[in-house]
C-alpha positions, 0 to 999 in steps of 0.5 A: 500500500502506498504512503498516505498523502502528507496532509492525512497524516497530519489529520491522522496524527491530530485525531490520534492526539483528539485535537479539535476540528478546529485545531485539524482545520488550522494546522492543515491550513498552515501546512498547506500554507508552508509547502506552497510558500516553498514552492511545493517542496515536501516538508522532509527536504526541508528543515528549520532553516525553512521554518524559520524564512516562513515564520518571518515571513509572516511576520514582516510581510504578511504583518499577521498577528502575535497569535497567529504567529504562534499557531503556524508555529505550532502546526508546523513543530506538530509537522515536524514531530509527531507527523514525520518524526524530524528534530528541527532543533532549536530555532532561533533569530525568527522575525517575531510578530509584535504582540500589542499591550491592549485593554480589553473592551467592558461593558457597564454593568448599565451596557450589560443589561441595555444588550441582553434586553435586546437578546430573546430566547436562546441567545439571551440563554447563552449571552445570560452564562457568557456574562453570568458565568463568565464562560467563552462562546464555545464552552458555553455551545459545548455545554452537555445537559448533565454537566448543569447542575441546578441544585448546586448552582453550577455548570462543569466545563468540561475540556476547556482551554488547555483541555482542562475541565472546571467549575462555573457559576450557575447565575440564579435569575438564570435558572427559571428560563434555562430550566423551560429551554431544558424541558423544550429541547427534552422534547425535541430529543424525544421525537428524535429518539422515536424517529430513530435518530438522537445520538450526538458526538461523543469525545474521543473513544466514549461512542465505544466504551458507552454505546447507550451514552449518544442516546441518553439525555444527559450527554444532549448539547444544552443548546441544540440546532433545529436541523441534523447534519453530516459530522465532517470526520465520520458522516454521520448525521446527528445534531450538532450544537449552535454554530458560533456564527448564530450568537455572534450576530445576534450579539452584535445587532444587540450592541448596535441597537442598544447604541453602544458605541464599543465595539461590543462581542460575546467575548466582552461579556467574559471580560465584563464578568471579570471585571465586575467581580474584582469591582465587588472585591473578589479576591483576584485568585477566586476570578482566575479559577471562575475564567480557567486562567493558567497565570494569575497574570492574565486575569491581573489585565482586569485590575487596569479597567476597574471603574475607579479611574486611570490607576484609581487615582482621582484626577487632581481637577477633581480634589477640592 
């Protein structure tokens, strides 16, 4: 048999680790990205050397992002390591994309309340746990039924940013409208069972061990899409949980007709939560656990947007 082509290994060596479909999706695109910027030249003729003239390139004439950077650069060290077992060795004197010292966007705790009254249904539910919980887009799509736990006012992100799981808080005001989604989309998987449908995606080997398990209803997507689609690995047709798309718009014409003038998303509503809980006093360690942050220095970027002005000093215009 012949050698599978370059870009099915990479998918390969990607589903043996269980990256994401989205992880699978920007590593062959760089990959791709590397080969053609050297002329089609097969990876395992290549070397750091290579590496190095196309990171740069990034850098200084594509301009592109710190972030950005570093994801080609870990594609293309997952490319050299698990896919074609090749020591690029140190690689040092690339050009690096500048990473800019930004402030993130909040809203007040008035901006807040002025954008989820324009928000309805399912994306008031997933805007209430963004602000509510403080949880990232994703992690709140992904969300299983039976990792909400309404007694002890919790939800449990399970594989989270750094595949790592933890606890968020289940805001009270939010239990009432959550529990109603619940019991409608109960009946929604309901008529799938009975039309011999109802299974979901499974992580990693689950499918397997559990075979009942893609059928209960505690492995559900909390926040379902109406219509069934083809799993892009196996085909399968299945419900899938909300695009990020659906809650993106609805977010951002809510911020429009709120006449907000930031430039408002669902991720300023993390940040919003971040922020509004060290304004309450929380102990800055407490936030870092509620976020999943690695570095308390990462949740410390919330301290220079408190509302108590430039560094909390008051501006001597204002002293009497």
């Amino acid at each position: 048999m012949s050698e599978p082509k370059l870009l099915d290994q990479v998918r390969a060596a990607l589903r043996v680790k269980h990256m994401s479909l989205r992880t699978e999706e920007a590593y062959v695109r760089w990959v791709r990205r590397f080969v053609t910027f050297h002329e089609m030249r097969h990876p395992a003729e290549m070397g750091a050397e290579h590496v190095r003239a196309f990171l740069s390139y990034l850098a200084t004439e594509e301009e592109v992002a710190a972030s950005t950077q570093n994801q080609a650069f870990a594609a293309l060290l997952f490319l050299y390591g698990p896919v074609l077992g090749k020591d690029l060795g140190p690689i040092s004197s690339v050009v690096r994309a500048k990473r800019p010292q930004r402030l993130p966007v909040v809203f007040t705790r008035e901006e807040v309340r002025a954008v989820l009254a324009k928000l309805q249904g399912t994306p008031r539910l997933v805007a209430g746990l963004l602000y509510g919980s403080g949880l990232r887009l994703m992690e709140s799509l992904r969300l299983r039924v039976k990792d909400v736990d309404f007694a002890a006012n919790h939800v449990i992100i399970r594989d989270g940013k750094g595949a790592k799981d933890r606890v968020a808080v289940l805001p009270q005001s939010l239990k009432p409208g959550l529990r109603a989604h619940l019991r409608g989309v109960k009946l929604l998987h309901q008529e799938d069972l009975a039309g011999g449908n109802g299974a979901v995606y499974l992580p990693h080997a689950l499918a397997r061990k559990y075979p009942s398990a893609a059928t209960s209803w505690g492995w559900q997507y909390v926040f379902p899409t109406r219509q069934r689609s083809a799993d892009p690995r196996s085909g399968e047709v299945r419900r899938h949980h909300l695009a990020e798309s659906t809650i993106q718009k609805a977010v951002r014409d809510a911020v429009l007709e709120s006449g907000i003038d930031k430039p408002g998303s669902c991720h300023t509503f993390r940040h919003s939560f971040a922020t509004h809980l060290l304004e309450a006093g929380y102990d800055i360690r407490t936030v870092q656990e509620l976020l999943g942050h690695k570095d308390v220095r990462t949740t410390m970027i919330y301290t220079h947007v408190l509302n108590r002005g430039g560094m909390g000093v008051r501006s001597p215009l204002d002293l009497e």
